[in-house]
C-alpha positions as CSV (number, residue, x, y, z in Angstrom):
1,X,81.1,-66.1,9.7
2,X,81.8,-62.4,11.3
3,X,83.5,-61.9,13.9
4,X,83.4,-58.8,16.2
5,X,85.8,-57.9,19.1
6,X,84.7,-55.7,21.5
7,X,85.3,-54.6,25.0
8,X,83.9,-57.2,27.9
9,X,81.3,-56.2,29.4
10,X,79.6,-57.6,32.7
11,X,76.6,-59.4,30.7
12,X,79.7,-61.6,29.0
13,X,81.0,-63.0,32.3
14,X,78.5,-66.2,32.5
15,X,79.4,-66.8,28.9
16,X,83.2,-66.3,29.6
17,X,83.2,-68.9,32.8
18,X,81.9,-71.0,30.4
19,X,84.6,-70.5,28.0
20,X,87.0,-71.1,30.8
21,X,85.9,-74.1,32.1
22,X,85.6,-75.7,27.8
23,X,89.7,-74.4,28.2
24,X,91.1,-75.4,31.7
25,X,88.0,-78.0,32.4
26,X,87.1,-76.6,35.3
27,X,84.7,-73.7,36.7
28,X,84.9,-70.3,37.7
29,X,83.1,-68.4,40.6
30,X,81.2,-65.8,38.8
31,X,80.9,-63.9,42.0
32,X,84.4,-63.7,42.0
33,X,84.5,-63.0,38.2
34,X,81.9,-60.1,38.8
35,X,84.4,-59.0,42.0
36,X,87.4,-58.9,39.8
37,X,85.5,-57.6,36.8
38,X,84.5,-54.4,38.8
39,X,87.9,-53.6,39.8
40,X,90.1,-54.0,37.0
41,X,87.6,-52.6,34.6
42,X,87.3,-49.3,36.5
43,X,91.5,-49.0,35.7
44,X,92.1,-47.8,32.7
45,X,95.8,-49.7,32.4
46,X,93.4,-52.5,31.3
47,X,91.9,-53.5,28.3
48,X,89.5,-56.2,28.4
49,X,88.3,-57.8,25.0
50,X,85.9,-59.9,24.2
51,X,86.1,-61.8,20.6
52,X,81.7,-62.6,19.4
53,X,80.9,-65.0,16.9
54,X,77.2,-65.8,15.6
55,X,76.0,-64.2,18.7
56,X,78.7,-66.4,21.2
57,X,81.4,-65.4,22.6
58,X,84.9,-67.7,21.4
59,X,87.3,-65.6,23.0
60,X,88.9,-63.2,25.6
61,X,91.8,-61.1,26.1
62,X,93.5,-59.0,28.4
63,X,95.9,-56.3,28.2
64,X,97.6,-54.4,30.6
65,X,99.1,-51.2,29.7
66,X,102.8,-50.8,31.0
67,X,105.1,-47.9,31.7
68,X,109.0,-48.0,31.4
69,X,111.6,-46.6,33.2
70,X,113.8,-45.7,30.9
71,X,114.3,-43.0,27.9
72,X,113.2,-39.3,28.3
């Protein structure tokens, strides 16, 4: 078993809503998926990760890059 993580792409939505509604047990709009997709993808304060195994995907994180106030 190998698995890859890479960045989410749009092709790994449908496969994600599915992974959401296995979690939460319930679905996902995937036009709203796609909607959200587009604009937090095109930020670069987030990093979207998608974790592939045997050609599925079996996970998905998010990261948001944050600044601080504080310090020089």
């Amino acid at each position: 078993m190998h698995m890859q993580i890479k960045r989410l792409t749009e092709f790994d939505l449908g496969a994600l809503a599915e992974l959401f509604r296995q979690f939460w047990n319930e679905g996902s709009s995937l036009e709203k998926m796609q909607s959200t997709f587009s604009r937090i993808s095109a930020n670069p304060a987030y990093i979207l990760l998608a974790a592939r195994q045997d050609g599925g995907l079996v996970g998905f994180a998010m990261g948001i890059v944050c600044e601080e106030l504080y310090g020089e």
